[in-house]
N, C-alpha and C positions, 0 to 999 in steps of 0.2 A: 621676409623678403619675397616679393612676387616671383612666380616662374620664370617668367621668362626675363628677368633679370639676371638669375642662378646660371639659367640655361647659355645668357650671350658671357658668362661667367667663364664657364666652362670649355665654350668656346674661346674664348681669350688664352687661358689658360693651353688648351691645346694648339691652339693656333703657335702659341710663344714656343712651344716644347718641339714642333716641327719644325721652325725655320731656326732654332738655336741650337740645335742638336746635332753635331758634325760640322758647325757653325766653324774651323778651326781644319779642317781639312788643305791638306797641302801643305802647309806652314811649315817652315822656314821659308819652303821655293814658292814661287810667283807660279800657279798654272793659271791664272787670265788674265790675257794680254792686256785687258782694260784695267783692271785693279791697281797697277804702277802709274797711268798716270793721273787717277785722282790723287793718289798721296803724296806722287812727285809735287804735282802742281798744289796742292796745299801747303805743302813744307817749303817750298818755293815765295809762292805769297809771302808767306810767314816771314822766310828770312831778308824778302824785299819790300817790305811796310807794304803790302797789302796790294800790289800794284803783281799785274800779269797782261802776259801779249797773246795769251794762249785766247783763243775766241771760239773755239770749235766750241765747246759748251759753254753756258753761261755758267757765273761762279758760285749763287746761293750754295749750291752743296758743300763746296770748299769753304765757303767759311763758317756753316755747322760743322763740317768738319774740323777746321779748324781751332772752334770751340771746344770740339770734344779732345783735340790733342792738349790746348792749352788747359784743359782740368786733369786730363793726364799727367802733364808735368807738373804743374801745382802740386798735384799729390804727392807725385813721388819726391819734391822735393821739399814736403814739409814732413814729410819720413823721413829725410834723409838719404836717402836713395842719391840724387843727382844736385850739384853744385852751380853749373854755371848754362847757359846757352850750347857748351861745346859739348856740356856731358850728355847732353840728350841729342846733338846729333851724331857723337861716338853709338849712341843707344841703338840709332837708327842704322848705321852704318855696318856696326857688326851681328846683330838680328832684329828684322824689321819686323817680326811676329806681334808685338802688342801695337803697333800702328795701324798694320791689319785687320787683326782681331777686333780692334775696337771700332775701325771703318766698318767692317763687317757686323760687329754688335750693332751699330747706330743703324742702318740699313736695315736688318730687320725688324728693330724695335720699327722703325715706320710700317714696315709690313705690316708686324702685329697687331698697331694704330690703326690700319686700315679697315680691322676686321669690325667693331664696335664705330667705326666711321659710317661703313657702309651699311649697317645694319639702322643706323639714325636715319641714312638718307633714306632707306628701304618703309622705313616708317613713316616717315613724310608722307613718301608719295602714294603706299596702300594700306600699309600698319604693322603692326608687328607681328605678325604672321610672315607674309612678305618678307620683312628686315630679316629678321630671324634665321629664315630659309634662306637665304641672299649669302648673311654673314656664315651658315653653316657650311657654302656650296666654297666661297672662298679661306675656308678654313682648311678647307683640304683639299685643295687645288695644288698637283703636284709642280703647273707651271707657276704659281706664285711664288709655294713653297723653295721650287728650285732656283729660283732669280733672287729670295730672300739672303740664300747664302753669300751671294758678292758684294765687294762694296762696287755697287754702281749706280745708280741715277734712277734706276727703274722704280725700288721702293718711294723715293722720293716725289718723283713724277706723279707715281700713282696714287699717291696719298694728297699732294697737293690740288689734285685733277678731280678726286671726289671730295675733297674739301670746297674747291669751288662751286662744284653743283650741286652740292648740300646746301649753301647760302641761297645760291639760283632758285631752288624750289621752297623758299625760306618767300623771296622775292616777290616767286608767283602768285603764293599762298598771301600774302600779307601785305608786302609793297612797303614796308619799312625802309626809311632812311639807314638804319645801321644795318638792315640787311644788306641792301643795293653798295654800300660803302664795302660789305665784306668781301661779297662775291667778286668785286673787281678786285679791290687789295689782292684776294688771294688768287686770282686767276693771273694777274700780276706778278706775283711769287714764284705759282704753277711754271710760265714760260720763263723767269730767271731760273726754276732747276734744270731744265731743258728745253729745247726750241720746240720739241713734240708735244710737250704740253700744253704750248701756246694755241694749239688747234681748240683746245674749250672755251678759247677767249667770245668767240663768235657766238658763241652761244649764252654768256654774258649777256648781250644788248638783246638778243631775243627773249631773253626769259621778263627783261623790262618792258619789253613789246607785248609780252603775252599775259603780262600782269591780271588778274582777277578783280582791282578794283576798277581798272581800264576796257573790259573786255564789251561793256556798251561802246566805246570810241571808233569812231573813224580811224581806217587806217595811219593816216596823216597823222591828225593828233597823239596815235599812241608812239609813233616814231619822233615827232619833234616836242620831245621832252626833256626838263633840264635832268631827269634820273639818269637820263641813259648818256647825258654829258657829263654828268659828274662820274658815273662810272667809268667809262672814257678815261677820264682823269684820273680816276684811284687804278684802274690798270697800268697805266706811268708810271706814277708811283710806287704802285708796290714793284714794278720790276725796276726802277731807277733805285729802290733802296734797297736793296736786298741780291743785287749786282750793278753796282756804282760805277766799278773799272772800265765795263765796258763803255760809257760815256767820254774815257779818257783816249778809247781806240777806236773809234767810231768807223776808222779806213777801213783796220781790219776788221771788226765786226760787219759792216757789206759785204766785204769781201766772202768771209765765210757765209753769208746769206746768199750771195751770186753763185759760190760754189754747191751749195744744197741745192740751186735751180738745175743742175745739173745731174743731180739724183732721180730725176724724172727721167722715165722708160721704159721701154719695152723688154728689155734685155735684164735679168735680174739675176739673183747672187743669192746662196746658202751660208747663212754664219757669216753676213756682211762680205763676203771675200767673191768677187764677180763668174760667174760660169759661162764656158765661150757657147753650152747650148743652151743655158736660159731656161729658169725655172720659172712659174708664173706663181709672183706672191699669196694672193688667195691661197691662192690651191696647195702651197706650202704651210699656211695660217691653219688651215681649215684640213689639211691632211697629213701635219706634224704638230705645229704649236698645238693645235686646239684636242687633237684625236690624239695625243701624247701627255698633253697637258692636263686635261680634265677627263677623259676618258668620253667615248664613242657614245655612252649613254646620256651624258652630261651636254655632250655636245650637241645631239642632236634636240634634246628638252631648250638649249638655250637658243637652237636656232630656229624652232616653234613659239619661243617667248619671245622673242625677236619679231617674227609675225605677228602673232595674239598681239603686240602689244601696238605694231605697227599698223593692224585693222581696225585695234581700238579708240586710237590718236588719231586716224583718218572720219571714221564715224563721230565718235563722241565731243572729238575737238578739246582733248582736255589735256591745259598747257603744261604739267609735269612727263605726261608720256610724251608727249612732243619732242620737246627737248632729249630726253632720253633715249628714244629711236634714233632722231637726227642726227645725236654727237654720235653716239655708238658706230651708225652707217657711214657718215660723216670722218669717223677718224679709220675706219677699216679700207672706206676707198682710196682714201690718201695713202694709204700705208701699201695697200695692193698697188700701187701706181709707181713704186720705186724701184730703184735698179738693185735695191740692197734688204735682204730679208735676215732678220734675225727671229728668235722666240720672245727674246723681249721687249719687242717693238707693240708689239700684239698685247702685253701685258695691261698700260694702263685701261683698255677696251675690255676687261677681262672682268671687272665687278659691276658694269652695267650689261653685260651678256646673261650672268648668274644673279645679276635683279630682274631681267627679264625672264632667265627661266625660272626662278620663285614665282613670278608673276601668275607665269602659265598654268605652273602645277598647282598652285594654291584654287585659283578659278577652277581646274579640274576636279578637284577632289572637292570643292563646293557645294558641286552639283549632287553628293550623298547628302541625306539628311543630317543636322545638326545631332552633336554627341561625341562620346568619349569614341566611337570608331570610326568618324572621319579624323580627330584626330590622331587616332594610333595609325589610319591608314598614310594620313599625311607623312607621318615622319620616319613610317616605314619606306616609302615609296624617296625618299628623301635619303635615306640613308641607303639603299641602294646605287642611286647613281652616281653616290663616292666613296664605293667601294672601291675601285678599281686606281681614281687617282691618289685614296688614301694608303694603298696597298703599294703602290709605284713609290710613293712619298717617302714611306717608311723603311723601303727598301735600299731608295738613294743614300737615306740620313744614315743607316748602317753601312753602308758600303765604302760609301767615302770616309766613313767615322773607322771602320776595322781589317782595312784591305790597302796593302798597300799599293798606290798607284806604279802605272806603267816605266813613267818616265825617275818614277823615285829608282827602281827596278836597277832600270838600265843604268842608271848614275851609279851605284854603288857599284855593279859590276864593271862598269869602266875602270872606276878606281882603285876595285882590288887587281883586278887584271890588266890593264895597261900602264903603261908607265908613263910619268908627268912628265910633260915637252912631248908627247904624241902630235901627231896632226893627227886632229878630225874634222870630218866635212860632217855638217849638219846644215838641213831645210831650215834655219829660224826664219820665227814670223818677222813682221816691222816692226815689232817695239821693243820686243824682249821672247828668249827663249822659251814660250811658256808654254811651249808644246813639243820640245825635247830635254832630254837628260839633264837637270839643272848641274851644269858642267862649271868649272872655275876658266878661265882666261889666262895664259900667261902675261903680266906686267906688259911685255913688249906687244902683244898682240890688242889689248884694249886699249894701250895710247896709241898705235896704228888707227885702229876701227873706230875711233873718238875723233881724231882729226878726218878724217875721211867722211866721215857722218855729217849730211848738208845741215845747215842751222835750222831749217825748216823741221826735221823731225828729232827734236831733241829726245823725246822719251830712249830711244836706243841711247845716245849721248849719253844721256843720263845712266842708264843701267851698266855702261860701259864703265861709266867712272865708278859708280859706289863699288864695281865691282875690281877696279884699279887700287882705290882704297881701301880695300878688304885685306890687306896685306900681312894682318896677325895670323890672317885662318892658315891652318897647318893642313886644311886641305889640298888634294893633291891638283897640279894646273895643266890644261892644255892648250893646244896651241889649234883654237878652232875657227873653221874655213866657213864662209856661209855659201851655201849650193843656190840659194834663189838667187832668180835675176830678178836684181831689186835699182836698176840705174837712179831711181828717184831716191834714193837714200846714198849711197856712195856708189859714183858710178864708175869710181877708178879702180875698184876692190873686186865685187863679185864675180864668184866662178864662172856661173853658167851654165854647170851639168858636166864640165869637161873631165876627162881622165888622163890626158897628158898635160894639163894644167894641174894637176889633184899631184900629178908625179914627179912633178916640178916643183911643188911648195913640200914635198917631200911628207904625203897624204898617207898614212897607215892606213885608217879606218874608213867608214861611211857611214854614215846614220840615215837613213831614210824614214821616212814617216806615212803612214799610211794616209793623212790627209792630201797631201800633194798629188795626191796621182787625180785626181778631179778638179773637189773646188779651190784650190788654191791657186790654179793656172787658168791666167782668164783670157788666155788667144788657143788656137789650135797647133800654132807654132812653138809655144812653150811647154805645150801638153805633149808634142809629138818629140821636141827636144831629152826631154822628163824621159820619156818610154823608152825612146833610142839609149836614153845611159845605164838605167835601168835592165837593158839587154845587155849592153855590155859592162856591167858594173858582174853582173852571172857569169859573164865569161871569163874575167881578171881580176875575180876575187871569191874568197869562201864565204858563205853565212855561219859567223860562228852561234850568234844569237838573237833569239827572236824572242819578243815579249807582247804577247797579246792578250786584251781586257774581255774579250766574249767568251763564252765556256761552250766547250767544245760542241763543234756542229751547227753553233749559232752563226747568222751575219748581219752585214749591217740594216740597221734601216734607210738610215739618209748617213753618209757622210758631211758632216759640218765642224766646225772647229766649234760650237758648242757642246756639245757632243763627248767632245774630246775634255774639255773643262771638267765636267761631269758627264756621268752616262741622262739619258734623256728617252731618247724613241729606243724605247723598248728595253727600259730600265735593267728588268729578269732577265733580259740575254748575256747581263755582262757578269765575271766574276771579279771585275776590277775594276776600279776607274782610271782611265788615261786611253790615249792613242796606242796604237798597233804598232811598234817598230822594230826595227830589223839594224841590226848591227855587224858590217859586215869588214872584212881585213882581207884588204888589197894584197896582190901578188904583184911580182916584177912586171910593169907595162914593159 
């Protein structure tokens, strides 16, 4: 077997052992808010022949997914396990742990795909040095790594996004008909896993523009070609076959299109959730995602490879760096230009960063004489700059794997210590708790919070009821109040922050969350409303308990609700995973 076949071996192999390892954290409870509604909206499809109104994301994913539940149940029911359609959604109803697990198994096996993906393209375009160094740099990238663990769209996205620019430089290089058929198909796919994806589409028709057997033509001719019409065409297609539905809702798919033009601005937001002073995306990318994710050494090699490769594509004119500069700059400025920042947005840009900074380092180290010591030099110098996100990586995958979370914490002391029919007020997010105490509901209070729940955001809906029909658990139930002011979800229901409201629904406790006090309040008036209760919540009530994830003396970096999912910026400060929160029992108002 050749070396460096062993070597992207063993990359494989560790690549798989990072992102499946603590792969199962949280489980039973939901800590991200986004993980309930891929699965809702899956199990949904399913039990409506395939048919959804939901248009925020397109659906490819949910019907891999989909796939992967219906081999689940196949299984277990040629074991004998489960009997009819009812028994696998009783399955689902009273622990939805292997739905997850295996949403979350599928998601990172794409991770894992990614890494021998990007090392092919990497070889394409310089060799396998290059690739090699590329697939090493994304192997132990803590921000892959940590995105690997959810079931969300990111692994998907990012694997479909270098699938299509692997055929692209397939394109350049050769100008085959089955090439140019695949790069559309699959950039077509790319935008049915997500709309973000579809930013590689444009660079599709360029890679046919820049073709190698074309490159004597006039401009004209190399644009009015029927390649770059047929691809055109297999872009439709692969996104009409591989999400169908949306052709069936066409209103609302504009509609959610109209609504994304509205993402654009000045004003931006940490962990998607909007901040009334405005953070500037870049500089959140590039001094969180990036300085967190891959480490300060890594980061700064990739934004030199970024150059080097962008002075080399401007000199040399050669149409694989081309392309590879422009999507990269191309999907970073669009991303910096939104009102909503998350770490995972940044992700699929994240294996064309660490192709270019393999680029740079390989050209540096070049420049020594040929021999067994540029290449020990290389791989020394290589394995240095992921020390730091391999070190963070391995940190998480234990943490979340052998500590138990914040809000696990405070749930269980709830339930040894207060009694079931308490009122408690708690901050929950929009969709679902998944950043306080995974509490029970009393029967009476989620047919309340269900009917009150506009049809617009069913995901709460939804968590209200399975959590209505959970009625075997012999867990204990409370009777909980939500503090945000949330008018766009039930706007005849929420508190508001009040304490003679809180003493009226006859409020023992209070749960407070340490993301609220910033990003979670996106006016100055909600922020200021927040603080004033907060003073007086000190004055007419005790702290009985406080549970907090950083070990002593440490604080935060950035507060975000990613963050809070998992630890993230500045991993070693935390000795737990979860949010900060404070439990506290009200006295006579």
């Amino acid at each position: 077997m050749r070396r460096h076949i062993l070597f992207l071996i063993l990359l494989i192999l560790a690549g798989a052992f990072l992102r499946f390892y603590g792969i199962q954290f949280g489980l039973p409870y939901l800590y991200h808010p986004d993980e309930p509604v891929a699965v809702h909206e899956t199990l949904r499809m399913a039990a409506g022949g395939l048919r959804s109104d939901y248009t925020f994301h397109p659906h490819f994913f949910n019907y891999l997914l989909l796939f992967v539940y219906g081999a689940y149940y196949g299984i277990e029911r040629v074991l004998g396990h489960l009997y009819t359609i009812e028994d696998f959604k009783a399955l689902f109803i009273n622990d939805p742990t292997p739905f997850y697990l295996l949403g979350r198994v599928f998601s990172a096996s794409l991770g894992v795909a990614t890494i021998p993906l990007l090392y092919k393209t990497g070889e394409k375009i310089y060799g396998k040095t290059e690739g090699l160094l590329a697939a090493f740099f994304l192997t132990f990238s803590f921000l892959h790594i940590s995105n690997a663990h959810y079931l969300k769209l990111t692994m998907a996205e990012t694997f479909f996004v270098i699938l299509t620019f692997f055929f692209m430089i397939k394109v350049i290089q050769k100008g085959r008909w089955r090439d140019a058929l695949s790069a559309g198909f699959f950039g077509g796919i790319a935008l049915a896993t997500n709309y973000n994806a579809g930013l590689i589409i444009p660079f599709v028709f360029l890679a046919q523009i820049l073709r190698r057997d074309r490159a004597g033509l006039p401009f004209h001719q190399r644009i009015f070609e029927k390649k770059i019409f047929v691809s055109f065409l297999t872009v439709i297609l692969g996104f009409c076959m591989t999400s169908p539905l949306l052709l069936f809702n066409v209103g609302s798919f504009f509609k959610t299109f109209q609504r994304m033009t509205g993402f654009f601005g000045h004003s931006s937001a940490i962990g998607t959730v909007p901040l009334s002073a405005g953070v500037n995306p870049l500089a959140y990318y590039v001094f969180s995602s990036l300085r967190y994710g891959i480490g300060i050494p890594l980061e700064l090699l990739a934004l030199a490879g970024i150059l080097y490769v962008f002075f080399r594509a401007a000199k040399a004119r050669r149409a694989e760096e081309i392309c590879l500069v422009s999507f990269t700059l191309f999907y970073i400025f669009i991303f910096s230009r939104l009102k909503f920042s998350a770490h995972r947005y940044i992700v699929p840009a994240l294996p064309f960063l660490l192709l270019s900074a393999a680029a740079f380092l390989a050209s540096v180290v070049r420049i020594r004489p040929e021999g067994k010591k540029r290449t020990t030099l290389l791989w020394s110098a290589a394995a240095l700059f992921v020390v730091f996100p391999a070190r963070d990586a391995c940190y998480h995958d234990w943490l979340i794997t052998h500590k138990e979370d914040t809000r696990a914490q405070a749930g269980e002391w709830i339930e040894k210590n207060v009694p079931p029919g308490t009122g408690i007020a708690m901050e929950n997010y929009v969709r679902v708790p998944a950043f306080e105490p995974p509490l029970l509901e009393t029967a009476e209070e989620s047919t309340y919070k269900l009917e009150k729940t506009l049809d617009a955001f069913k995901d709460r809906g939804k968590y209200r009821r399975l959590s209505l029909e959970k009625g075997i658990s012999k867990r204990p139930r409370y009777r909980i109040i939500d503090l945000i002011e949330a008018p766009h979800l039930a706007p005849d229901y929420e508190n508001y922050y009040d304490l003679q409201e809180l003493a009226k629904r006859d409020v023992r406790y209070v749960i407070l969350n340490h993301l609220y006090r910033r990003p979670f309040l996106d006016t100055t008036r909600e922020k200021e409303k927040r603080k004033r209760f907060e003073e007086e919540l000190k004055q007419h009530a005790r702290l009985v308990k406080r549970f907090v994830p950083l070990k002593e003396g440490k604080a935060y970096r950035f507060i975000n609700h990613e963050s809070a999912i998992t630890p993230f910026e500045g991993v070693l400060d935390f000795s737990r995973p979860g949010p900060e929160l404070e439990i506290y029992e009200l006295r006579e108002i």
